[in-house]
N, C-alpha and C positions, 0 to 999 in steps of 0.2 A: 916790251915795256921795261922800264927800269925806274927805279927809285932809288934815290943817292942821298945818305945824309939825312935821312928827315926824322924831325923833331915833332912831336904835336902833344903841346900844350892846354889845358883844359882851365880857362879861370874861375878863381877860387878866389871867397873874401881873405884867407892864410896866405896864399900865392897858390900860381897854378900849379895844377897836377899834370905833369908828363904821361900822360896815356900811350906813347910810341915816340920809341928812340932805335931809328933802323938806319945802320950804315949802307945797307946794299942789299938790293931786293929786283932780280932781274928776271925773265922769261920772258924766251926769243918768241916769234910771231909762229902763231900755227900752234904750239907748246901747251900740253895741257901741268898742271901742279897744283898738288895738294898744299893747304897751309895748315900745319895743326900747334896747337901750343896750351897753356893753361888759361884758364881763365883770369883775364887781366891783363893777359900778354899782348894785346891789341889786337889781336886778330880783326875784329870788327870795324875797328881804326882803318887797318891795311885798305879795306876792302870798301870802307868810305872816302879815303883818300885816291882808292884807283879809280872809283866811281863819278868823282868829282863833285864828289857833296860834302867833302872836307878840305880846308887849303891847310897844308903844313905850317907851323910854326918857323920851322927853316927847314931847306932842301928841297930836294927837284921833284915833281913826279910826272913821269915822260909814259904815255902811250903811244905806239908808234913814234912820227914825227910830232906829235901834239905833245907841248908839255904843260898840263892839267895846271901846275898850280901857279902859271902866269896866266890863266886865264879870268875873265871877269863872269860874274855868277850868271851871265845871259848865256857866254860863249859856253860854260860849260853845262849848261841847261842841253845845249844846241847837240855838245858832243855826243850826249849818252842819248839823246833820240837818234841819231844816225850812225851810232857807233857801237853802243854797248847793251849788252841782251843781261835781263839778270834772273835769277834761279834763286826763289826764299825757301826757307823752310815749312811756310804755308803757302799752301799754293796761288792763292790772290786772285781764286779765277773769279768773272764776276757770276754770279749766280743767274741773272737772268737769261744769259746769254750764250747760245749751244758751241762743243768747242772751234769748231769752225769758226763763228763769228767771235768768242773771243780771242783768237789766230789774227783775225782779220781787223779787228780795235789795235793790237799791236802794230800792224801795217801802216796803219792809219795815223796814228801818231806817231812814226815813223816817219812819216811821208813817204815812205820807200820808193813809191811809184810803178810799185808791179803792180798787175792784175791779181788784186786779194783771192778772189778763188781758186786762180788756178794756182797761186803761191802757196798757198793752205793746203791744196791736194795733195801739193808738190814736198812739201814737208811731210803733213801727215803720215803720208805714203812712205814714206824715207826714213821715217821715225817707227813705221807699226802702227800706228794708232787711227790710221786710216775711217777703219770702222767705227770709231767714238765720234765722229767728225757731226753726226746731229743729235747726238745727247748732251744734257743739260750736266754741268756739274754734281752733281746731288746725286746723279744716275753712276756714278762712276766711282773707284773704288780711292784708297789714298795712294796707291803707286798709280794709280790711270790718270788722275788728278796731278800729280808730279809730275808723268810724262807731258804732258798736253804744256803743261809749264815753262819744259825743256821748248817743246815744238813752239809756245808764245814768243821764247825769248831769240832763238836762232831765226823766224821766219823772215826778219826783214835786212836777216845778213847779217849781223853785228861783227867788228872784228876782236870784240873782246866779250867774252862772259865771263861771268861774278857769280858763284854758288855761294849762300852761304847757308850750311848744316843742309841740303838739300833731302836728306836722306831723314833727318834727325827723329823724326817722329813716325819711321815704316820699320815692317819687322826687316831681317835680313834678306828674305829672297825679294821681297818687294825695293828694298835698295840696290841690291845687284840690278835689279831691271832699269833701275833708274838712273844708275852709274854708267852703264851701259849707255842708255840712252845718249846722255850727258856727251859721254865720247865719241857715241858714233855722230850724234848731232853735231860739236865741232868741227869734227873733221866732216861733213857735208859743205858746211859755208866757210869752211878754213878758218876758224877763231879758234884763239887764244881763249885758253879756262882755266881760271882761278879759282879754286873750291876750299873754301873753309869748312874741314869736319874733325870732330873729338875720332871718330871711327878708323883706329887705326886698318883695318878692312877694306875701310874706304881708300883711304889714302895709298894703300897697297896695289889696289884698282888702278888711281889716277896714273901708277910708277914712280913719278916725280916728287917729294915731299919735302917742303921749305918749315924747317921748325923755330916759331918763333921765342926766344926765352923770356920768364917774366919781367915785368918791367917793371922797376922803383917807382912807390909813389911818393915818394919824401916832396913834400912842395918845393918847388923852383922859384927860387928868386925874382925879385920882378924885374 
């Protein structure tokens, strides 16, 4: 993936505010990287921008052969169900639903087109988590909760994942498990991981650490 140049502007009745001003922001396929920076430094930007739920102001932003911010808001609807896996800092499982089945709503909206059980198994298994596969959320602790998170967002292949703080709210052993997780799940379906954490810890984990500096908010011109 690479981002070149990009600007992103935020309007304002004053003129807009510059949220992200990044000359060059690249991680090769397969590559996992930490992003860590202060607060206000866009980080959240980056990681809406990679996602494609933000289009830059100016500049590129290229995932693989796909370049995000020529796309129009159906196409890039389109990408991130067949492409991209994401990881929050809550874990967004749905409550009703044992984790198996929600492994399997991921699928689903995916379209992925595998056999949801036996893809489920096939993760779970691969992840550790095997054993949670018919407990309900609620039953489960806040790193088993994370994990199953990790396993929602790898299960239908994506070639890119998006962490953002995934860890932010477990003690430390309970984020080593889920750091872990994080990497070993990548490298199962070969994706690219981008993880936004304050946790310099963490980031030590990922290897890789792209640091981004604050950004001016002085208003921009129109």
């Amino acid at each position: 993936m690479s981002v070149r140049d990009v600007l992103v502007d935020h309007p304002a009745p004053e003129g807009a505010v510059r949220a992200l001003d990044l000359a060059s922001f690249d991680v090769k396929a397969g590559d996992a990287v930490a992003v860590m920076g202060p607060s206000g430094s866009g980080k959240s930007t980056l990681l809406s921008l990679l996602a494609g739920l933000t289009t830059p102001t100016a500049g590129t932003v290229k995932v693989g052969a796909t370049e995000l911010s020529s796309l129009s808001g159906s196409a890039r609807t389109a990408f991130r169900r067949r492409h991209l896996g994401m990881v929050y800092q809550a874990d967004n499982l749905l409550p009703h639903l044992t984790v198996e089945e929600n492994v399997a709503l991921a699928l689903a909206v995916a379209d992925s087109g595998a056999n949801a059980t036996a893809r489920c198994t096939e993760v779970l298994t691969e992840l550790g988590v095997d054993e949670l596969a018919s407990r309900y959320p609620d039953q489960l602790s806040g790193g088993q909760r994370q994990r199953v998170g990790v396993a929602r967002a790898v299960a239908p292949r994506p070639s890119l994942v998006l962490a953002d703080e995934p860890t932010g709210s477990l003690d430390d052993v309970a984020a080593r498990a889920v750091v872990r997780t994080l990497l070993e799940a990548t490298r199962f379906v070969g994706a690219t991981l981008v993880l936004v954490t304050h946790d310099p810890a963490v980031a030590t984990s990922i290897g890789t650490t792209f640091h981004l500096r604050p950004q001016r908010h002085d208003r921009q011109d129109r």
